[in-house]
N, C-alpha and C positions, 0 to 999 in steps of 0.2 A: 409935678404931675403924677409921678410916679405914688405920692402918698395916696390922690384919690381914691386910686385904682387900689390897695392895700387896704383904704378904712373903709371899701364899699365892700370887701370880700362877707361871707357870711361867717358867720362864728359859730363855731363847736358848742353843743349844750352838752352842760353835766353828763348827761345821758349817755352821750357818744366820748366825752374823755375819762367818767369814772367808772370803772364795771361795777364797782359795791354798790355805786350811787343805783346802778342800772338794775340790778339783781339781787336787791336786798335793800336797801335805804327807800325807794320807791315804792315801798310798799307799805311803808309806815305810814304815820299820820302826818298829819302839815307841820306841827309842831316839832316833831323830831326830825322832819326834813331841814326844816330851817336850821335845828341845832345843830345837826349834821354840818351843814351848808356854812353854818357860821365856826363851827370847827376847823373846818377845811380849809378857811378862808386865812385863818390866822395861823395854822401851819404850814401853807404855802407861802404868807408874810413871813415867819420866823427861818424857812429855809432859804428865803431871798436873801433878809438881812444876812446870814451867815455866809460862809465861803462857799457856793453851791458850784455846781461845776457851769461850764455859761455854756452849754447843751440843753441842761435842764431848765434854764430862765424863760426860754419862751412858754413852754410846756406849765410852767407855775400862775403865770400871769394867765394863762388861759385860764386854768380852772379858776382860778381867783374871779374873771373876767363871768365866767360861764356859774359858779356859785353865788356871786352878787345877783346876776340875772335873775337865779333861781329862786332865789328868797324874793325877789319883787315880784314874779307871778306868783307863788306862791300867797304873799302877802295880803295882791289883790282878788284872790279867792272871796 
């Protein structure tokens, strides 16, 4: 019961958990958003796989979570 209530909460967009993303990456074009996005995605991946502290694990899967997003509205532009 307790998961519903968890996978109904609302999720943080790029916007609200990257400032670069928020005050410089946003103002580019789609395409370097996405490269951005797709950057970020896979050095959030590569700090998972390594020894990261388990403080930072929620925090990585968000962005990861909140840059997938990104690129799919982006996408459907």
């Amino acid at each position: 019961m307790f998961n519903f209530f968890r996978n109904n909460t609302p999720k943080a967009s790029l916007l609200q958990l990257d400032h670069l993303y928020m005050n410089a990456i946003s103002k580019l074009s789609v395409n370097e958003k996405i490269a951005y996005c797709q950057r970020l995605i896979e050095s959030s991946e590569y700090q998972l796989a390594q020894s990261c502290p388990k403080k930072d694990v929620p925090h990585l899967k968000s962005l990861i979570a909140a840059a997938d997003e990104e690129i799919h509205k982006l996408q459907s532009r």
